[in-house]
C-alpha positions in Angstrom: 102.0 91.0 110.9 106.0 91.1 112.2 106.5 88.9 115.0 107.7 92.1 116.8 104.3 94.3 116.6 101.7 91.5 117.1 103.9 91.5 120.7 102.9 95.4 121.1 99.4 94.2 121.0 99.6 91.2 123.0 101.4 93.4 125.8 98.5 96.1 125.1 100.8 98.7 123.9 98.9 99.3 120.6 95.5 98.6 120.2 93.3 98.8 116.6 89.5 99.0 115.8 87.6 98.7 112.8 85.6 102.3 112.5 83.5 103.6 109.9 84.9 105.6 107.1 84.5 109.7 107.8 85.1 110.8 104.1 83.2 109.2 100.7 86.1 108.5 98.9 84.5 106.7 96.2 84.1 108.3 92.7 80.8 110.0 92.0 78.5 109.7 89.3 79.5 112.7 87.2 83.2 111.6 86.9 82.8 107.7 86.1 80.1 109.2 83.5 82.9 111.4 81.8 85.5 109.1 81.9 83.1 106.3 80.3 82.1 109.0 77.5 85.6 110.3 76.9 88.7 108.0 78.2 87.8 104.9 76.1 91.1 104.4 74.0 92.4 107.8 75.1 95.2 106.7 77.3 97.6 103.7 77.7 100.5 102.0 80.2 104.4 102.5 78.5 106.6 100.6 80.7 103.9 101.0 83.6 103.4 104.9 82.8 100.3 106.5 82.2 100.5 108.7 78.3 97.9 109.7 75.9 97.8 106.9 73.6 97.9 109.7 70.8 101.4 111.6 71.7 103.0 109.0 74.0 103.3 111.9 76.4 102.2 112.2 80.2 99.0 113.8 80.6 99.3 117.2 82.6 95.7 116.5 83.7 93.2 113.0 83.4 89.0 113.9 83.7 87.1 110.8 84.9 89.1 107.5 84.9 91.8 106.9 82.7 90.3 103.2 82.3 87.3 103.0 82.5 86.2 100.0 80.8 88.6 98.1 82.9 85.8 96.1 84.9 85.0 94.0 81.8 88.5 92.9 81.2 90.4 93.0 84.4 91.0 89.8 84.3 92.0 89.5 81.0 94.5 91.9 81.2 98.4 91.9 82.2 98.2 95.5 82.9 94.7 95.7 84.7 96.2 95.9 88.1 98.3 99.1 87.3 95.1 100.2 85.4 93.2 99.6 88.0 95.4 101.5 90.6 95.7 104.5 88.0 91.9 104.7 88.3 92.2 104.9 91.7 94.6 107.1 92.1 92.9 109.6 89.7 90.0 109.1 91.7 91.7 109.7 94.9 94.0 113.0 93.8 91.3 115.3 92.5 90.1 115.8 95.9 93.7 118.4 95.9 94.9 119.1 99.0 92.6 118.0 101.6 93.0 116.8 106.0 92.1 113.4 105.9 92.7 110.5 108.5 95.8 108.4 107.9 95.9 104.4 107.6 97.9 102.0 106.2 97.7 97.9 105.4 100.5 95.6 106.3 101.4 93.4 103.1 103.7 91.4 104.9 107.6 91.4 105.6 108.9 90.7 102.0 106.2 93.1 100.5 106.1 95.7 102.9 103.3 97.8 103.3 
């Protein structure tokens, strides 16, 4: 944490709690099950971009995770971590539009947040 907020909380200006999550955020059963019966091999990273591996073209729409067989190979993989945050991201935008609370993690100086 900057040098210059941690002094905020030391002076009681700011002040943080963990709370419980309000919202589910996590992917139900229906839409890992699609994306494990239709996504294997169906889309790829070019230059850290998500395409159908058929046309090379951005998808206009992704069902179920775009990777879904990424838990067996993360590790393995120079591209799991982008995978891994398309999933998530997939995951996260098909809610649409929605009023949600706001957070956000601290990385650090050089990495920002």
């Amino acid at each position: 944490m900057p040098d210059t907020i941690l002094q905020w909380f030391k002076k009681g200006w700011w002040e943080a709690s963990v709370q419980d999550m309000k919202y589910d955020l996590s992917p139900d059963k229906n839409w890992l099950e699609y994306g494990r019966k239709n996504n294997v091999g169906k889309y790829k990273l070019v230059e850290e971009n998500l395409v159908d591996a058929k046309t090379g073209e951005p998808p206009l729409w992704v069902n179920g995770e775009p990777f879904p067989l990424l838990d067996d190979n993360i590790a393995n993989d120079p591209d799991g971590a982008t995978k891994l945050m398309y999933n998530r991201f997939c995951t996260f935008q098909r809610g649409g539009t929605f009023t949600a609370w706001f957070s956000y993690e601290w990385i650090g100086l050089e990495g920002g947040f």
